[in-house]
N, CA, C and O of each residue as an XYZ file, in Angstrom:
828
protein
N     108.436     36.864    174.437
C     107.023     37.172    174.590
C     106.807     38.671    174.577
O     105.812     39.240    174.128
N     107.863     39.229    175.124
C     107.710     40.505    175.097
C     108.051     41.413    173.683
O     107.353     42.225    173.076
N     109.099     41.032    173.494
C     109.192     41.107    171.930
C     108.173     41.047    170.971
O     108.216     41.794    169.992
N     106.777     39.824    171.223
C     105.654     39.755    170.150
C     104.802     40.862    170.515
O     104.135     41.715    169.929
N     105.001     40.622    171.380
C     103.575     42.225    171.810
C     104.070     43.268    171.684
O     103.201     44.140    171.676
N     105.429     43.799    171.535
C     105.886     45.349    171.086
C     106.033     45.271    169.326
O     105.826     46.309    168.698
N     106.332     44.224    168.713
C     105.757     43.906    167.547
C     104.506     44.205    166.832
O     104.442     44.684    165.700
N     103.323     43.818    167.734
C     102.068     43.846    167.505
C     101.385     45.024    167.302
O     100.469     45.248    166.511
N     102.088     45.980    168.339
C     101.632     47.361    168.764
C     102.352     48.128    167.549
O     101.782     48.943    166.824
N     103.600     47.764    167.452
C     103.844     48.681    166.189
C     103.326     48.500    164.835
O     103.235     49.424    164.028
N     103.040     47.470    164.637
C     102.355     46.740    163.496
C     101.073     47.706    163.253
O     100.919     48.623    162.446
N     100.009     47.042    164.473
C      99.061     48.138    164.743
C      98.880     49.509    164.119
O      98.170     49.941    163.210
N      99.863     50.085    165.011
C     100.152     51.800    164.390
C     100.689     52.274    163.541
O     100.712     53.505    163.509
N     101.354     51.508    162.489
C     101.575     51.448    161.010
C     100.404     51.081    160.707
O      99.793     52.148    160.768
N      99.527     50.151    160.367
C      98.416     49.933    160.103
C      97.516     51.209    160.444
O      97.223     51.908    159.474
N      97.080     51.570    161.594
C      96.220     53.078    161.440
C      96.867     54.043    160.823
O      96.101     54.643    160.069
N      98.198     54.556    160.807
C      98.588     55.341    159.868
C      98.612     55.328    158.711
O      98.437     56.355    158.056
N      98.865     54.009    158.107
C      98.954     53.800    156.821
C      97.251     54.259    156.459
O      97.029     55.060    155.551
N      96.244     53.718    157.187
C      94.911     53.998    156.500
C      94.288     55.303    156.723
O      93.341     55.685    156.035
N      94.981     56.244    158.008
C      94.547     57.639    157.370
C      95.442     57.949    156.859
O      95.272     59.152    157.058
N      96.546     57.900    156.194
C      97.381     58.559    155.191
C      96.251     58.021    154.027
O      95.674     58.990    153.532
N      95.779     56.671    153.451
C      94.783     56.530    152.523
C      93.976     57.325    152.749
O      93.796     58.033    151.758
N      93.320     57.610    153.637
C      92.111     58.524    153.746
C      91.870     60.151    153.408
O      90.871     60.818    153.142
N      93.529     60.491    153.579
C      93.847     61.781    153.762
C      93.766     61.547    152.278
O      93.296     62.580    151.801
N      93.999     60.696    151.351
C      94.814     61.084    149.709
C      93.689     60.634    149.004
O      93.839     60.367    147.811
N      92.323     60.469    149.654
C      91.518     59.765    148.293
C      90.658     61.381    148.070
O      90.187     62.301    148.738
N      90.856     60.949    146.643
C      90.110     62.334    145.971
C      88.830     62.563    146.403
O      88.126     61.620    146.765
N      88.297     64.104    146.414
C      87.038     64.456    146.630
C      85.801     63.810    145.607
O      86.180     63.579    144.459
N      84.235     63.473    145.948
C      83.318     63.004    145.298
C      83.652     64.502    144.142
O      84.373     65.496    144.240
N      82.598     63.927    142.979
C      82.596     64.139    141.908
C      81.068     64.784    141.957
O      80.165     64.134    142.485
N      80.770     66.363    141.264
C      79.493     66.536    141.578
C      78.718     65.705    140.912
O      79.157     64.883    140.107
N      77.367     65.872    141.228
C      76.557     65.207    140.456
C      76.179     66.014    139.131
O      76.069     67.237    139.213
N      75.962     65.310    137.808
C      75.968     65.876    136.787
C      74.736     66.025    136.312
O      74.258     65.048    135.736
N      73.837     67.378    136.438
C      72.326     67.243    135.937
C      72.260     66.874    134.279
O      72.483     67.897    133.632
N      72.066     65.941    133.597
C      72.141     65.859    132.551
C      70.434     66.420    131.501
O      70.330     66.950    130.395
N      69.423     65.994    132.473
C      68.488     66.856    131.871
C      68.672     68.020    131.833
O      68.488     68.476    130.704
N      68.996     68.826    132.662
C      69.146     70.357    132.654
C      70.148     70.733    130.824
O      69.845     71.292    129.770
N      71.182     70.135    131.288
C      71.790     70.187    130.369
C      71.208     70.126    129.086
O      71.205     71.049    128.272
N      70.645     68.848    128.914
C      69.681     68.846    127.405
C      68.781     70.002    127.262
O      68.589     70.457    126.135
N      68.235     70.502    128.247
C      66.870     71.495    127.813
C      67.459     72.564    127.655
O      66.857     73.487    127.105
N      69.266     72.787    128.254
C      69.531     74.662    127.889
C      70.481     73.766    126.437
O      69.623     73.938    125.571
N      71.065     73.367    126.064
C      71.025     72.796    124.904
C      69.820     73.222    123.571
O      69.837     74.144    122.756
N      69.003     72.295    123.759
C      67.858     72.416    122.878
C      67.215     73.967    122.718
O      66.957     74.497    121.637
N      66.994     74.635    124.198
C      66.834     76.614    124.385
C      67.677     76.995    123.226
O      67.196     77.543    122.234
N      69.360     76.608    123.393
C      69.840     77.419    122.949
C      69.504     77.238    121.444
O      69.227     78.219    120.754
N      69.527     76.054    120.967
C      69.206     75.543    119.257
C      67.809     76.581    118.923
O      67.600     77.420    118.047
N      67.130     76.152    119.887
C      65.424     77.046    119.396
C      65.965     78.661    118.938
O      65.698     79.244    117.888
N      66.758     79.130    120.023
C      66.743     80.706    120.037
C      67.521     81.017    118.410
O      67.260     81.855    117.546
N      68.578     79.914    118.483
C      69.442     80.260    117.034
C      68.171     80.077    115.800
O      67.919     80.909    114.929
N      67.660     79.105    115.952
C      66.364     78.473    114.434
C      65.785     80.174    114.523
O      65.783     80.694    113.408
N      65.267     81.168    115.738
C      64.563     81.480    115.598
C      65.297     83.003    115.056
O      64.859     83.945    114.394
N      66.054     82.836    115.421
C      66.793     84.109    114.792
C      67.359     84.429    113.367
O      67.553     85.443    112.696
N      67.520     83.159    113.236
C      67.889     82.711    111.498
C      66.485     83.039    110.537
O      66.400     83.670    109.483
N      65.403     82.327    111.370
C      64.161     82.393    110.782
C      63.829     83.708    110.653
O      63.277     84.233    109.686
N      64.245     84.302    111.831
C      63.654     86.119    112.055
C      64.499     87.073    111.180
O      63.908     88.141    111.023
N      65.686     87.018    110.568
C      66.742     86.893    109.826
C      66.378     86.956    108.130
O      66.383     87.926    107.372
N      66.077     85.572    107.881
C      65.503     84.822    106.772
C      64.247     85.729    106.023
O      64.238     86.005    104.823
N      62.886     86.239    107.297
C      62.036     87.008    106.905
C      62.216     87.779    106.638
O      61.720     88.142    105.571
N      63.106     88.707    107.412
C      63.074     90.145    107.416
C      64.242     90.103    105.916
O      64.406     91.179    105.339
N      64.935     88.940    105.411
C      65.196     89.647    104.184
C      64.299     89.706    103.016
O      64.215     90.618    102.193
N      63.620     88.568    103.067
C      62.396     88.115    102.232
C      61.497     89.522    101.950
O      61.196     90.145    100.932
N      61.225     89.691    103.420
C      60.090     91.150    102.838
C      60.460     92.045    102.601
O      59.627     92.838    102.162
N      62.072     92.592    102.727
C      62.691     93.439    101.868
C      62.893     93.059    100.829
O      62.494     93.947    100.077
N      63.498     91.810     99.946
C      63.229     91.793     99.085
C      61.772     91.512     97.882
O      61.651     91.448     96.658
N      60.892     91.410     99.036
C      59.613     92.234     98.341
C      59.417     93.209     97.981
O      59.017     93.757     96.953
N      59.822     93.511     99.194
C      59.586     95.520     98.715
C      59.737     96.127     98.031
O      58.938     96.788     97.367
N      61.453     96.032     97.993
C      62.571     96.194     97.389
C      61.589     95.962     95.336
O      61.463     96.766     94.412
N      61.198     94.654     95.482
C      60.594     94.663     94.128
C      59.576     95.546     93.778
O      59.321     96.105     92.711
N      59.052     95.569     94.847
C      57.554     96.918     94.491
C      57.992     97.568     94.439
O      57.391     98.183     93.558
N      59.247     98.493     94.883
C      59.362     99.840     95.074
C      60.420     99.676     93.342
O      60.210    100.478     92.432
N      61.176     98.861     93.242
C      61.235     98.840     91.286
C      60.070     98.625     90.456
O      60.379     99.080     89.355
N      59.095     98.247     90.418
C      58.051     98.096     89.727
C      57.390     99.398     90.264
O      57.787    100.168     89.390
N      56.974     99.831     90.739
C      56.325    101.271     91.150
C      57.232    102.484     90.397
O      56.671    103.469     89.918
N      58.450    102.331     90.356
C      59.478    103.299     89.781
C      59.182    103.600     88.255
O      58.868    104.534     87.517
N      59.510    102.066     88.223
C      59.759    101.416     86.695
C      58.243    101.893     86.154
O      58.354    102.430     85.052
N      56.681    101.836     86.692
C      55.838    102.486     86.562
C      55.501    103.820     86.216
O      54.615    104.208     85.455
N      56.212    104.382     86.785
C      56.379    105.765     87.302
C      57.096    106.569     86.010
O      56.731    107.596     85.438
N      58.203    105.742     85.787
C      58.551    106.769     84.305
C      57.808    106.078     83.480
O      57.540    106.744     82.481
N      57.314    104.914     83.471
C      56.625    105.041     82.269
C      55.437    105.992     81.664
O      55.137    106.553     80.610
N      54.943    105.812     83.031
C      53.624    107.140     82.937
C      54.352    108.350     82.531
O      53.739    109.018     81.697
N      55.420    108.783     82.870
C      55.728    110.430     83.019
C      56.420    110.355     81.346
O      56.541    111.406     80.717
N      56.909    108.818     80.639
C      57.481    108.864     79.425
C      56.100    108.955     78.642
O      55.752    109.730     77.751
N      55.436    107.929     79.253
C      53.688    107.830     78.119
C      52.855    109.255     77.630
O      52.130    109.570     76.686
N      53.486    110.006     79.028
C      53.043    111.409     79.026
C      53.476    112.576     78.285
O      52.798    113.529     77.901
N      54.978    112.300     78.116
C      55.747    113.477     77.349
C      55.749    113.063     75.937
O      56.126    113.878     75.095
N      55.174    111.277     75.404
C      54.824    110.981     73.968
C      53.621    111.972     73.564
O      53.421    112.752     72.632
N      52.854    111.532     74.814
C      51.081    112.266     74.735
C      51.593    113.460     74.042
O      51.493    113.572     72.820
N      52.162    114.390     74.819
C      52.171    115.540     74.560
C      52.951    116.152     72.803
O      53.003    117.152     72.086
N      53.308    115.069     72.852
C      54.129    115.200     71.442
C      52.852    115.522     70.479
O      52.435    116.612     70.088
N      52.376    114.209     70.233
C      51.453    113.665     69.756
C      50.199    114.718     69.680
O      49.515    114.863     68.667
N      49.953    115.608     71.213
C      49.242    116.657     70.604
C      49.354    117.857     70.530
O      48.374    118.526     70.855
N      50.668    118.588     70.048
C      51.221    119.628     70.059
C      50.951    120.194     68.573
O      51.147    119.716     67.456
N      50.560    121.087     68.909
C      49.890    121.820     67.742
C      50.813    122.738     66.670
O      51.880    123.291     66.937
N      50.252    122.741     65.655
C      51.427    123.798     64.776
C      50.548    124.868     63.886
O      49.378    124.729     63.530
N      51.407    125.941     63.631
C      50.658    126.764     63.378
C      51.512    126.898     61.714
O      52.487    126.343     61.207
N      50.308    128.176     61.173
C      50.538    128.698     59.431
C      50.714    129.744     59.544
O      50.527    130.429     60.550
N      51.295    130.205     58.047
C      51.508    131.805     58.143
C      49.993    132.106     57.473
O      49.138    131.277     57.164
N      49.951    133.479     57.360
C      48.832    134.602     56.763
C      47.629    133.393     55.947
O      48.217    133.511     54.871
N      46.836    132.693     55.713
C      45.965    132.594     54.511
C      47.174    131.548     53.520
O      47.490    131.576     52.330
N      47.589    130.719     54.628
C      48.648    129.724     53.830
C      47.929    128.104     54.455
O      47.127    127.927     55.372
N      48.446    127.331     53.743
C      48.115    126.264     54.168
C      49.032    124.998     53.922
O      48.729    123.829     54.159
N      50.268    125.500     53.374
C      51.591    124.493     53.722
C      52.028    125.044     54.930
O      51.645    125.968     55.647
N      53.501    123.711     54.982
C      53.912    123.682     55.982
C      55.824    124.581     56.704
O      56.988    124.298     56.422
N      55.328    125.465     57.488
C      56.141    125.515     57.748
C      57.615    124.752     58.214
O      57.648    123.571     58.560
N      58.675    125.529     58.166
C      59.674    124.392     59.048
C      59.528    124.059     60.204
O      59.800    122.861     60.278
N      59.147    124.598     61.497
C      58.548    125.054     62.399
C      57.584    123.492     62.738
O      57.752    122.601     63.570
N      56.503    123.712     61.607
C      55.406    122.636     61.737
C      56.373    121.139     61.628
O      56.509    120.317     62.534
N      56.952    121.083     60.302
C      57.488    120.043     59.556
C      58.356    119.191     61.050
O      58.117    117.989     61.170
N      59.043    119.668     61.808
C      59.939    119.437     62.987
C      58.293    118.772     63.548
O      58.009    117.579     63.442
N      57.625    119.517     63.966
C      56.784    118.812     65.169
C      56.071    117.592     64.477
O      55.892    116.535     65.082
N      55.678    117.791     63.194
C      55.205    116.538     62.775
C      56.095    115.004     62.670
O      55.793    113.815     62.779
N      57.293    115.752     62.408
C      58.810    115.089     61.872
C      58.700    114.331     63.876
O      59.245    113.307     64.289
N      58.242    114.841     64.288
C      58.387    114.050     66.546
C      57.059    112.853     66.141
O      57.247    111.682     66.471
N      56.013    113.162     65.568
C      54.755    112.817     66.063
C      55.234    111.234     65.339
O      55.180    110.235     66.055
N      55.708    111.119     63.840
C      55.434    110.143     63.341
C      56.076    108.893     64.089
O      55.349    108.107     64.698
N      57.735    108.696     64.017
C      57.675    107.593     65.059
C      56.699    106.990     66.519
O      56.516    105.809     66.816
N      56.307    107.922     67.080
C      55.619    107.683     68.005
C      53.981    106.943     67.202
O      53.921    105.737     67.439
N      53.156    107.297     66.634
C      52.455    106.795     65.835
C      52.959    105.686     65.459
O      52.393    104.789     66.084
N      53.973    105.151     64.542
C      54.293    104.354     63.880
C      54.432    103.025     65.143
O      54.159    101.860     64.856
N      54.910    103.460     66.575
C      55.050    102.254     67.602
C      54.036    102.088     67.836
O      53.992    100.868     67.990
N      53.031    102.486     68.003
C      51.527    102.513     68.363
C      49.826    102.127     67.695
O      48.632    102.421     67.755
N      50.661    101.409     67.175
C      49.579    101.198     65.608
C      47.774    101.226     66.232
O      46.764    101.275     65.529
N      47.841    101.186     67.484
C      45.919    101.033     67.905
C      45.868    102.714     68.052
O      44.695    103.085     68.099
N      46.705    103.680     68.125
C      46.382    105.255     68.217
C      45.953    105.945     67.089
O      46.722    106.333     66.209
N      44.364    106.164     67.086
C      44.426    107.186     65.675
C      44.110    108.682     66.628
O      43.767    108.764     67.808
N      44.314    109.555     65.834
C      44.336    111.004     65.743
C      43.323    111.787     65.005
O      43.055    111.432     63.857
N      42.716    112.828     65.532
C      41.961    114.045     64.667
C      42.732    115.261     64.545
O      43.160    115.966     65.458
N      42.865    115.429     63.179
C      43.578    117.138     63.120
C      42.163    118.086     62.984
O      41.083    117.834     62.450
N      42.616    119.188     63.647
C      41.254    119.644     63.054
C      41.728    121.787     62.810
O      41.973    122.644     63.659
N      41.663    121.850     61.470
C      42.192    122.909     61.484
C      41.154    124.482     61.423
O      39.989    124.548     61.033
N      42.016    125.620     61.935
C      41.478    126.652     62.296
C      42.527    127.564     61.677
O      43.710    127.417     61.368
N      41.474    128.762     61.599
C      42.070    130.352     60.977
C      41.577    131.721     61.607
O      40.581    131.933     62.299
N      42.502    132.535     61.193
C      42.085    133.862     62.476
C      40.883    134.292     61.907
O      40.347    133.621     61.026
N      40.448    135.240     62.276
C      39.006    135.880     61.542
C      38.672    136.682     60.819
O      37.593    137.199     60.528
N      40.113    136.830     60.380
C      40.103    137.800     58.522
C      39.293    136.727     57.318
O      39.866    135.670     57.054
N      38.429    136.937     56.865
C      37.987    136.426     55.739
C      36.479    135.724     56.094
O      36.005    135.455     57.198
N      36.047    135.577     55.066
C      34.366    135.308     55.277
C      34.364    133.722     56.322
O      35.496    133.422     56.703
N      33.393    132.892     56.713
C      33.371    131.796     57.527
C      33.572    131.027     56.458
O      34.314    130.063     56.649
N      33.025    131.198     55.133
C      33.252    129.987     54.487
C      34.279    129.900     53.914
O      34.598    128.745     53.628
N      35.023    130.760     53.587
C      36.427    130.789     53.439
C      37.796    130.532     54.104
O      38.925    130.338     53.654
N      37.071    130.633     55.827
C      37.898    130.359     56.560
C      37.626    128.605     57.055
O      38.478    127.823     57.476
N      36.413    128.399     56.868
C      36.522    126.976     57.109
C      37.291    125.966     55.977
O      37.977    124.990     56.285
N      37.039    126.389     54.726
C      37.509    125.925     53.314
C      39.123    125.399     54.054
O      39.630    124.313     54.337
N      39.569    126.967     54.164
C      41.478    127.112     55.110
C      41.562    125.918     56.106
O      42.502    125.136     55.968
N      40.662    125.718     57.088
C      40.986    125.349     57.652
C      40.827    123.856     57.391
O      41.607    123.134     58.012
N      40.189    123.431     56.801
C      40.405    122.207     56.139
C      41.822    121.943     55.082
O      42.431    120.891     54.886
N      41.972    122.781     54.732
C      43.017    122.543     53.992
C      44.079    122.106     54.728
O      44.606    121.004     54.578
N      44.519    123.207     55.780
C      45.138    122.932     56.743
C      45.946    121.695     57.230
O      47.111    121.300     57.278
N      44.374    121.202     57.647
C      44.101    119.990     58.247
C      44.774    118.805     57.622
O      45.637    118.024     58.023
N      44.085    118.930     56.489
C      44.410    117.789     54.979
C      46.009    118.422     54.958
O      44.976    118.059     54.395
N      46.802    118.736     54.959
C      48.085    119.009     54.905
C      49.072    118.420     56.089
O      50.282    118.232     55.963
N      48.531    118.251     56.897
C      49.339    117.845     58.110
C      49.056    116.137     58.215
O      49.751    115.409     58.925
N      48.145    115.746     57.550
C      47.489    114.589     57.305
C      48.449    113.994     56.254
O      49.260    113.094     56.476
N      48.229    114.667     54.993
C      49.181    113.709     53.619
C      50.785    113.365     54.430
O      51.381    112.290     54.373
N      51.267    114.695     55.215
C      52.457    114.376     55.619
C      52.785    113.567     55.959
O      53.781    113.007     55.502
N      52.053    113.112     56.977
C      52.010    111.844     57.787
C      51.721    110.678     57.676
O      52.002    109.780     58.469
N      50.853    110.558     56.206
C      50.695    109.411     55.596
C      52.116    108.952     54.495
O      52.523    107.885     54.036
N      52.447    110.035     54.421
C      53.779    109.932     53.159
C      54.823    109.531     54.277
O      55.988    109.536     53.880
N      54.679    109.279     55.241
C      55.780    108.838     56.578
C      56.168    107.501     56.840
O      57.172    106.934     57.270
N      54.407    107.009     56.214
C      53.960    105.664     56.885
C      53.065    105.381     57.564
O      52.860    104.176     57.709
N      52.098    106.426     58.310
C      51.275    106.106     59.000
C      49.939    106.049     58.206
O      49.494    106.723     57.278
N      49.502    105.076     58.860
C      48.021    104.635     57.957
C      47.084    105.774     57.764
O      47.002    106.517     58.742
N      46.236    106.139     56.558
C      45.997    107.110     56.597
C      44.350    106.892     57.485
O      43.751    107.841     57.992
N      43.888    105.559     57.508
C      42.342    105.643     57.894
C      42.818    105.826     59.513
O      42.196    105.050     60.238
N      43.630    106.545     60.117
C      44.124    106.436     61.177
C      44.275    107.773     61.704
O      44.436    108.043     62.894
N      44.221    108.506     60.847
C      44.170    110.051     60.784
C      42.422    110.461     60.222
O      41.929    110.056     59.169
N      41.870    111.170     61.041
C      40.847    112.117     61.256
C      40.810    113.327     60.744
O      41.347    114.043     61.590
N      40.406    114.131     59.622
C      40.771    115.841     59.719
C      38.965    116.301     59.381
O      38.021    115.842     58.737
N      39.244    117.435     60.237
C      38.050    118.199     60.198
C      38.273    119.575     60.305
O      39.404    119.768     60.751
N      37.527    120.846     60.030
C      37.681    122.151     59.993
C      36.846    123.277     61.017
O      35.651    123.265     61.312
N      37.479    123.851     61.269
C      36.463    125.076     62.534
C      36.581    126.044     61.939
O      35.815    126.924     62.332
N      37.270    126.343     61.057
C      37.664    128.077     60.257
C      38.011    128.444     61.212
O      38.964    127.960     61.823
N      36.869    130.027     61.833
C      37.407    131.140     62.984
C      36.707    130.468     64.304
O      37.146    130.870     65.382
N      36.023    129.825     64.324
C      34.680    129.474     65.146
C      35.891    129.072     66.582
O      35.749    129.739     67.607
N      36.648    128.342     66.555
C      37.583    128.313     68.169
C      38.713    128.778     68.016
O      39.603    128.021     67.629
N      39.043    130.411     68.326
C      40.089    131.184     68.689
C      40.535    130.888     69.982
O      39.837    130.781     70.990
N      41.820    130.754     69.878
C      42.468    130.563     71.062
C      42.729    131.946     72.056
O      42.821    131.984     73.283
N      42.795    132.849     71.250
C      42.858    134.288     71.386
C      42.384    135.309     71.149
O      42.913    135.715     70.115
N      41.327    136.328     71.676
C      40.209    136.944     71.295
C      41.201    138.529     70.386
O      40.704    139.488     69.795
N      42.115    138.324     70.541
C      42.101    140.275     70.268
C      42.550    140.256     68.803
O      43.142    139.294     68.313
N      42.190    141.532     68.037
C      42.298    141.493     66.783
C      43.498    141.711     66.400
O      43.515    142.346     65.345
N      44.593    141.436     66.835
C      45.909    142.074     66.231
C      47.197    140.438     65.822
O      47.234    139.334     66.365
N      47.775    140.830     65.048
C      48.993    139.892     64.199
C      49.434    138.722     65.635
O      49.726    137.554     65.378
N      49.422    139.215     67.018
C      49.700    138.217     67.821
C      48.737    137.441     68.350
O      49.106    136.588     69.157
N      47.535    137.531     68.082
C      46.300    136.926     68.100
C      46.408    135.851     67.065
O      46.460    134.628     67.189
N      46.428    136.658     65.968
C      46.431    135.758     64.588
C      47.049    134.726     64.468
O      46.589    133.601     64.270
N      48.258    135.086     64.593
C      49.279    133.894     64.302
C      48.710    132.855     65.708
O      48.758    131.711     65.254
N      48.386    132.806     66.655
C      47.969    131.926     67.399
C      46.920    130.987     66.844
O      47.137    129.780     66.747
N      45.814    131.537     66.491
C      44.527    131.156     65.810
C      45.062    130.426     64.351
O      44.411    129.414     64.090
N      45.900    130.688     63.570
C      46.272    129.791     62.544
C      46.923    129.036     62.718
O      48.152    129.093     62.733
N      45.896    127.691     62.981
C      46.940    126.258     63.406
C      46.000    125.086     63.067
O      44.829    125.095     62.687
N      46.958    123.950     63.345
C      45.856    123.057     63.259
C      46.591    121.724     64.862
O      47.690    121.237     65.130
N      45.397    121.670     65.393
C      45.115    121.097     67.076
C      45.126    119.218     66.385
O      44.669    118.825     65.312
N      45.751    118.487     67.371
C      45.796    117.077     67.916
C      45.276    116.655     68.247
O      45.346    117.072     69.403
N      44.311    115.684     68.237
C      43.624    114.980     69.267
C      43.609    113.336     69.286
O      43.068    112.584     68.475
N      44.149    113.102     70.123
C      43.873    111.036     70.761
C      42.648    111.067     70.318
O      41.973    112.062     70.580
N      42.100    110.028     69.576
C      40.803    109.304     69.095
C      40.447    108.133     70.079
O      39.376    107.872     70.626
N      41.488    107.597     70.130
C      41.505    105.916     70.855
C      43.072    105.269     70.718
O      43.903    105.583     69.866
N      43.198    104.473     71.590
C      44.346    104.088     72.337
C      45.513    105.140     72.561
O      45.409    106.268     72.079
N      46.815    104.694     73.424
C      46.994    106.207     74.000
C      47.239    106.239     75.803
O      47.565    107.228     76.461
N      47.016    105.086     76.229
C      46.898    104.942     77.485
C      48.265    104.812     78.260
O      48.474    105.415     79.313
N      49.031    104.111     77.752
C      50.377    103.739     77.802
C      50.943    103.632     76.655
O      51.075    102.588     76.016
N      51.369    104.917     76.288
C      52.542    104.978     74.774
C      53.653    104.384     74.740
O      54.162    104.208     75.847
N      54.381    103.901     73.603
C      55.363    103.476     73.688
C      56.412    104.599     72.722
O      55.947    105.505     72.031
N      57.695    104.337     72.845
C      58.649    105.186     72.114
C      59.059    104.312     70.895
O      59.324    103.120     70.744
N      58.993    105.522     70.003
C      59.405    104.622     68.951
C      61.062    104.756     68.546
O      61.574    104.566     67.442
N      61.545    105.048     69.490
C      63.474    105.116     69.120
C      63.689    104.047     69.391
O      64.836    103.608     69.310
């Protein structure tokens, strides 16, 4: 009898030990897992990337706008300054010797620039209009200066360029470029002047 009850008692106290030794070994709870939170810094973070890509995306877009205007503005830009140095071809004037009315070599070169440019341009006609210093009577000098005129004209038709496309008219002495009576006056005043009639706005090159 005594034997069952010192049995019992040890039984017992294996039994409470055994269950805080379980108690001592069971793992700690597990936090709780906010899973909404989670989704909304999730989705934050997706928005911030879309928006940076997007912010990204623009900012190349309107550089490569720009980027195009600022070539088309360029590309503008010589054209005007090329349309301009044709212009100037086109009305660069040439001069004669003494009471002559062919062409120098001198002239022949500047006319020898004008014709291709003409020839790309077929809506550009021209007025020559020729002048002489103020040796010789007015009607003699206008006669010259028509001649002139008509000389720088056939050239240019013998080139190719249409002749109803060319203009010539005469001033004799009547517009000096240079008032004083001496040989460096003169030779200024014997020439014959360029002028754009119509079209001309944007030249093209004829190389």
């Amino acid at each position: 009898m005594k034997m069952n009850t010192r049995g019992a008692v040890v039984l017992a106290l294996f039994s409470v030990a055994a269950l805080g030794a379980c108690r001592r070994a069971a793992p700690p709870p597990e936090p709780t897992i906010d899973t909404a939170a989670i989704r909304i810094a999730r989705e934050d973070s997706i928005r911030r990337e879309n928006e940076r890509l997007a912010a990204e995306a623009e900012a190349r877009r309107r550089q490569f706008v720009q980027d195009s205007i600022n070539r088309a503005r360029a590309a503008e830009e010589e054209a005007r300054r090329g349309s301009d140095m044709l212009r100037n071809t086109l009305t660069m004037g040439i001069n004669f010797d003494f009471d002559r009315s062919d062409l120098r070599d001198d002239a022949r070169a500047a006319l020898d620039a004008k014709v291709p440019i003409l020839l790309a341009n077929s809506n550009v006609t021209i007025r020559v209009s020729g002048h002489a210093d103020e040796r010789g009577s007015s009607e003699y000098n206008l006669a010259l200066g028509q001649r002139r005129a008509a000389t720088a004209k056939r050239y240019l038709v013998e080139r190719g360029v249409a002749e109803g496309r060319i203009e010539t008219t005469s001033f004799g002495e009547e517009r000096p470029v240079c008032m004083e009576s001496n040989e460096g006056c003169w030779s200024q005043n014997r020439r014959d002047e360029f002028e754009l009639t119509a079209g001309g706005p944007m030249l093209r090159s004829g190389n």
